[in-house]
N, C-alpha and C positions, 0 to 999 in steps of 0.2 A: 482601267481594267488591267492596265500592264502591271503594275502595283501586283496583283491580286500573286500572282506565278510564282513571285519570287518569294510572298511568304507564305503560300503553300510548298513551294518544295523545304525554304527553310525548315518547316514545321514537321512533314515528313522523314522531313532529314533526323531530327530529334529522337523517331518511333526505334522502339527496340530493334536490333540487328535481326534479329530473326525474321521481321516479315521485308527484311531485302534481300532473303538468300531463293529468289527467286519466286516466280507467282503460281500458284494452286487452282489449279482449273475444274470448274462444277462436274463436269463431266471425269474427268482422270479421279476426281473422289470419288464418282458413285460407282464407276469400273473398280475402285478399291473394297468394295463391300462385302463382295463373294469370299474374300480374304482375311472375313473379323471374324473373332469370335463369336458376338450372337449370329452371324450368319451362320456360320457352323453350327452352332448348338440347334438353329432352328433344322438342319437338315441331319442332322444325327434322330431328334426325336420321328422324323418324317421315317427315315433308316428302321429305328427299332418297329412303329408300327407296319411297317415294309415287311419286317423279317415273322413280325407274327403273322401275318398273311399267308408268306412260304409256308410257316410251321401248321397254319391251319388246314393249307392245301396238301402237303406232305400226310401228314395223320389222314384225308379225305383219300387217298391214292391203298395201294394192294401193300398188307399187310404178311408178312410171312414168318411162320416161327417152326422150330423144331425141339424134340423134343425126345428122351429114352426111357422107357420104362425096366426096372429090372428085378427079378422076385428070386430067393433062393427058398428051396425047399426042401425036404428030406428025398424026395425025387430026383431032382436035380433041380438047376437052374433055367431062368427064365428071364431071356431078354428080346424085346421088342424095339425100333425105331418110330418113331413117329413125325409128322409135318402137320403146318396146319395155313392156309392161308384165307385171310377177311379182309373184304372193302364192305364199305358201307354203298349201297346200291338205291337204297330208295330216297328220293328228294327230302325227307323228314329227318334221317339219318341225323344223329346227334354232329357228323362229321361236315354233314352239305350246312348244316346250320352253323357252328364254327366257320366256316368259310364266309358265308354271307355277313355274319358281324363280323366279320375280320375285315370283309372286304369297304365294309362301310366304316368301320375305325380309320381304316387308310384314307378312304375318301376327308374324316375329316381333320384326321394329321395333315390332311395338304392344305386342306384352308386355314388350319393354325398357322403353317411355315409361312404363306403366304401373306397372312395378319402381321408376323414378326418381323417378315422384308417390307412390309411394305411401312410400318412405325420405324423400321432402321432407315428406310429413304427418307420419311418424313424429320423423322430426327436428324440426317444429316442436314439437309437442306434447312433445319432450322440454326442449325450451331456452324454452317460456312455464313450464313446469313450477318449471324449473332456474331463471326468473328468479324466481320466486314462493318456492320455495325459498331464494333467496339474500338477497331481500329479510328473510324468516323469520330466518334467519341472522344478520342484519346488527342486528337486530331483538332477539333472545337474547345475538348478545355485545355491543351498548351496555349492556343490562339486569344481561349478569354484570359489568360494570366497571363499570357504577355499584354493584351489589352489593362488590364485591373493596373500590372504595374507602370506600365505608362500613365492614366491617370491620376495614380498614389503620387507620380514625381511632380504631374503639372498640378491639382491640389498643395499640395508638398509649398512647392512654389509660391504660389497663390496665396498660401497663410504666413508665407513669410514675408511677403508683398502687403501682407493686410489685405486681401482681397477677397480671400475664403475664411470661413468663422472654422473652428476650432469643431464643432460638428460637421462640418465636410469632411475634414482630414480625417477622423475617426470613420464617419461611412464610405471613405475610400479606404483606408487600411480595414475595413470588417468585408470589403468586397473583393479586398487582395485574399485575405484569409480564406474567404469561400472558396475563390479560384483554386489556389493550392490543395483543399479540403477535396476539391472536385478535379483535380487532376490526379490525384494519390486514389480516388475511386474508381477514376478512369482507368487508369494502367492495372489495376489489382481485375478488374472487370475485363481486360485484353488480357492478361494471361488467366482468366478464370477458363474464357473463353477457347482460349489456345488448348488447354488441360483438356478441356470437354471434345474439341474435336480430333485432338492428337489420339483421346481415350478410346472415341466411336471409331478410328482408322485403324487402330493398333500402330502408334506411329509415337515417337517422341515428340515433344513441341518445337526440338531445332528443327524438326525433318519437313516442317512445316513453311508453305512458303504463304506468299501475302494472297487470299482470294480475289482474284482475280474477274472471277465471272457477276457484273450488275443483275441483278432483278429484272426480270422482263415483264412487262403488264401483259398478264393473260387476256386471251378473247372471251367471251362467254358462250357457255356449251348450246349446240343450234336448237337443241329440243327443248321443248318446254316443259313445267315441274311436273306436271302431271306424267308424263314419258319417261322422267327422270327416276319417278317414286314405283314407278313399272319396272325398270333397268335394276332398279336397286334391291326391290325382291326379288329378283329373278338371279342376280349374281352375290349378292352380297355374303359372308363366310357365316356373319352368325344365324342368319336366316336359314341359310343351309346346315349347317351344324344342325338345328331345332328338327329341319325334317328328317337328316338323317338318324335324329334320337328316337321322333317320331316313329320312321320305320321298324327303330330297336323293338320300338313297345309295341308294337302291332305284330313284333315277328314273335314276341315273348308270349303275348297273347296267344297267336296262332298256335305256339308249341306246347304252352300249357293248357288248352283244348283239346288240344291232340292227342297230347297225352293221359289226357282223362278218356276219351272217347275210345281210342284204338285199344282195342283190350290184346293181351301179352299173350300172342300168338308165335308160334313157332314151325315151321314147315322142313321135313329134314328128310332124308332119302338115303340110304345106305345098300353097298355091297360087301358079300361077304362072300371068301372061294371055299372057306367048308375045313373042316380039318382040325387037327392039333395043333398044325402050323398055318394058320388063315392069314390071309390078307386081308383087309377091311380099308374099302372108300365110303367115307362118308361127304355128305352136302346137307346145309343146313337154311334158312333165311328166317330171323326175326324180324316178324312184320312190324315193331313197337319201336324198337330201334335202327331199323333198315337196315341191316349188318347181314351179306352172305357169307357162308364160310364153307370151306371144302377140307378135308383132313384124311388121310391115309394114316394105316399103321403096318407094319412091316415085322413080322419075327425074325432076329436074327440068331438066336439060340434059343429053345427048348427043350425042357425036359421031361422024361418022359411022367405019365401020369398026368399033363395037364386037360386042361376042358375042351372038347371036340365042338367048334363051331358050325352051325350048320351052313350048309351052302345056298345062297341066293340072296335074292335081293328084300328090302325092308323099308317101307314108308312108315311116316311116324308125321302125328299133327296134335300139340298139343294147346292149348286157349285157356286163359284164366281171362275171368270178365271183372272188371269194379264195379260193386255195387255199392260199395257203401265207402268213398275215400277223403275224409276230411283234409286230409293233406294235399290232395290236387283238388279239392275246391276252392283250399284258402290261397291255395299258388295263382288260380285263376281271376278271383277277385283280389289279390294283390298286382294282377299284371292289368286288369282291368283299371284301378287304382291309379296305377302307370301310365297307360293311355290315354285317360283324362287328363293327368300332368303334362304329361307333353303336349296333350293339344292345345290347353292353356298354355303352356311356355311359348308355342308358337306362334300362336297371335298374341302375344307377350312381344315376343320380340319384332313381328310384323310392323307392330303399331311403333315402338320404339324406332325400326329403321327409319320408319316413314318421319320422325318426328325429328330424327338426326341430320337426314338429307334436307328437309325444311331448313333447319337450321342452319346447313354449314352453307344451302344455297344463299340464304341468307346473308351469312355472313361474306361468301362472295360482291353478292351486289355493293353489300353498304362498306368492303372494302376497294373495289373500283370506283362509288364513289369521293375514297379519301383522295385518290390520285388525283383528280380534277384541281380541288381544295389545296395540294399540295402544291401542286405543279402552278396554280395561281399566288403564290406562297413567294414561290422559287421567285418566278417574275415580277414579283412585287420586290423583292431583293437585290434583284438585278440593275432595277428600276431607280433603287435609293443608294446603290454605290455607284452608279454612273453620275447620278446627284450632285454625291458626296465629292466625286473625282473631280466635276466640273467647277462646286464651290472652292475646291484647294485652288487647283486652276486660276477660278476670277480672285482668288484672295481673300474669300468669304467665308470660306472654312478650312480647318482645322485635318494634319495628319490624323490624328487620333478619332475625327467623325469616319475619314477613309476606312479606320482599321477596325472601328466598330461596324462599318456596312459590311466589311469583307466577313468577320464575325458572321452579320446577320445573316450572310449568303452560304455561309458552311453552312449553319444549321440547318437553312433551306433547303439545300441538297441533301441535307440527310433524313432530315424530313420526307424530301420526294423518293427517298432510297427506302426509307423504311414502309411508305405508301405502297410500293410495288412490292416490297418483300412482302408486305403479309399480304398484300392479293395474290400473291403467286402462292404464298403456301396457303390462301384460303382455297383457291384452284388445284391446288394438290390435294388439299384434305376432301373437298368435295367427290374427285373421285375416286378417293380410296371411300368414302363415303356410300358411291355407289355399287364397290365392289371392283373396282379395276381393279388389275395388277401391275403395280407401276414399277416394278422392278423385269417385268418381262425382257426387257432389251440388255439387261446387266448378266446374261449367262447367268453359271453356276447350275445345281441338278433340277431337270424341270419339275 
C-alpha cells in the first residue's frame, strides 16, 4: 500500500499549475452566486415586476390636476381657474383591478427568480462536481499511460527475447496509443470543465483553485411519496404560477361580467354662489368605473356682459343601460374561453408535477443504490492490490501487476465519488423537485 502515495502524488504532481493555487470550497462557491450575472438578472426582472406594482398602486392612490380657462370677447375678457381631483373608490375601479394583477405578476416573478437560483445552485454543484470529476480523470489516464508504457518496454523485451509474437507488441503499442488518445481527452475535459465553472462564478480559470469539498451520501427524506406528491403541490413555482394564471382568468371573467351588467351610471352633486362671478364645487362618482371626483372653478377675471349663474345647489344622476352589446358578450365568452384554459393548464401541470417528483424520487433510490455497488467495487480493489503487493513480496508477481491494481483502485475511487456525486445531486434535484428553495441560506434580495 505504501507504493500507492508515492505515485499518486507523483501523478498529481503532473495536473496543471492551476489546481495547486490553492483549494475551492463548496460552500465559498455557493456564497459566490449572489455576485453572477444570472443572479442578478434573475433579481432585476423580480425589480421591474416590483416597480409595476408601485406604478399600479400609485395610478390606485388621489389623483389631482389643475387647470385655466380663458375667453376674450367684445365685452371684455374672461378668466377662470380651475382644480380637479379623482381616486378610484369602489373595489371594481379599473385602478383596484391593476393592482390586484399587479399584485399577482409580482407573486409570480418570485417564483420565476426562485426557479433561476435555484438551476444556478443546481448548476453549480453539477460543474464543482464535474471539475473534481475531471480532475479524477485526468489523474487515471496519466496513471494508465504510465502503466500502457511500462508494458510496451516489457512486451518490447519479450519480442526481442523471442518470447512474445510480433502481435503482442502491436496490441501493446495500439494500447499505448489509446492511453495517449485518452489522456489528450482528459486534460481538454479539465479545462472544458474549469471554463464552465470559472464562467457560472464570473471568475477567470487561474482564480480557480482545486475543489476541495467530496460528495456526501445523502440520507433519504423521512416522509413517504405520498406526503412528498402533497408538499409538492402545495409549494412547487409551476403549480403556483398555473393558479395564479388561474386567478388572472377568473378576475377577467369577473370584470367582463361586470361590466356588461353595471350599466354607466353617474351620480354628481354640485354648488354654485350665484353671480356673474360664481364659484362652482362640483362632486361626481361613476358607478361603472368606480372613479370619484371633486372639482372647483374659481373666476379670477370677468368681464362684463357675462352669464349670471344662479345660486345653489344641483344633484344630477344620469344611467345608460346595454341592451343589446355584442362587444361585451364576445369579451365574456372570450374570458370564459380563458378559464377553461387555465383550469386545464392546471391540472396539466398538477399531474406533470406529480409525475416529476415520481421520477426524481426515483431516481434517488436507484442512485443510493449505486453507492452500495460502488463502495463493494472500491473494496474489491483494495482487496487485489494488497494481493498484488504481497505476490511482489513473495516473488510471484510482477511491479507492473502492482501498478495495474493501483490503476484499478483509482478508478474505484472514482467510481465511488462519482456514485455519491449523482446521489447528492439526485437529492438536490428532488427537492427543488418539491419546491424547496435551496438557495435560502446564500443571502442576496429575499
Amino acid at each position: 500500500m505504501k507504493r500507492l502515495f508515492p505515485t499518486l502524488a507523483t501523478l498529481l504532481a503532473l495536473a496543471p499549475p492551476v489546481l495547486a493555487q490553492g483549494s475551492l470550497v463548496l460552500t465559498d462557491a455557493l456564497r459566490a452566486l449572489p455576485g453572477t450575472l444570472d443572479w442578478k438578472s434573475a433579481d432585476l426582472n423580480y425589480e421591474s415586476a416590483l416597480r409595476q406594482l408601485e406604478a399600479a398602486q400609485a395610478a390606485l392612490g388621489l389623483k389631482l390636476s389643475g387647470g385655466a380657462d380663458y375667453t376674450l370677447r367684445e365685452s371684455g375678457s374672461n378668466l377662470s381657474l380651475s382644480s380637479t381631483a379623482s381616486m378610484g373608490v369602489l373595489p371594481w375601479s379599473t385602478s383596484a383591478d391593476a393592482v390586484r394583477s399587479a399584485e399577482r405578476a409580482l407573486e409570480r416573478a418570485a417564483l420565476t427568480r426562485r426557479d433561476a437560483r435555484n438551476t444556478l445552485y443546481l448548476a453549480l454543484h453539477n460543474q464543482y462536481y464535474g471539475l473534481r470529476q475531471a480532475q479524477t480523470d485526468l489523474t487515471i489516464a496519466q496513471a494508465s499511460l504510465a502503466l500502457r508504457e511500462r508494458q510496451l518496454q516489457i512486451v518490447t523485451a519479450q519480442n526481442q527475447a523471442g518470447t512474445a509474437t510480433l502481435s503482442d507488441l502491436l496490441a501493446a503499442q495500439q494500447n499505448l496509443d489509446t492511453a495517449r488518445s485518452g489522456l489528450v481527452s482528459a486534460q481538454g475535459a479539465l479545462e472544458l470543465a474549469r471554463l464552465t465553472l470559472a464562467s457560472t462564478l464570473g471568475l477567470s480559470p487561474q482564480q480557480l483553485g482545486n475543489p476541495a469539498t467530496p460528495p456526501e451520501e445523502p440520507s433519504l427524506l423521512g416522509e413517504g411519496l405520498e406526503a412528498l406528491l402533497q408538499r409538492a403541490l402545495t409549494n412547487r413555482s409551476d403549480v403556483l404560477r398555473s393558479l395564479s394564471q388561474l386567478r388572472d382568468a377568473e378576475e377577467n371573467l369577473a370584470s367582463a361580467e361586470r361590466d356588461r351588467l353595471i350599466p354607466n351610471a353617474a351620480l354628481s352633486a354640485g354648488y354654485s354662489s350665484g353671480g356673474s362671478n360664481a364659484t362652482s364645487v362640483s362632486a361626481g362618482l361613476n358607478f361603472k368605473s368606480g372613479v370619484a371626483s371633486l372639482s372647483g372653478a374659481v373666476p379670477v377675471v370677468q368681464g362684463s356682459g357675462g352669464a349670471i349663474q344662479p345660486q345653489g345647489w344641483s344633484v344630477g344622476l344620469t344611467l345608460s343601460v346595454p341592451i343589446f352589446d355584442p362587444v361585451s358578450d364576445s369579451r365574456i365568452r372570450t374570458a370564459q374561453t380563458a378559464l377553461q384554459a387555465a383550469r386545464q393548464a392546471l391540472e396539466t401541470t398538477r399531474k406533470a408535477a406529480e409525475l416529476d417528483v415520481r421520477q426524481k424520487y426515483q431516481n434517488l433510490q436507484t442512485a443510493k443504490a449505486a453507492i452500495a455497488a460502488a463502495r463493494a467495487g472500491l473494496n474489491a480493489a483494495n482487496q487485489s492490490l494488497r494481493t498484488a503487493q504481497a505476490r511482489l513480496q513473495a516473488g510471484t508477481g510482477t511491479g507492473v501487476d502492482v501498478q495495474a491494481a493501483q490503476l484499478n483502485q483509482l478508478q474505484a475511487q472514482r467510481n465511488l465519488e462519482a456514485a455519491l456525486t449523482q446521489a447528492q445531486l439526485a437529492a438536490l434535484a428532488l427537492q427543488n423537485a418539491l419546491g424547496q428553495d435551496l438557495t435560502a441560506t446564500l443571502g442576496g434580495s429575499p
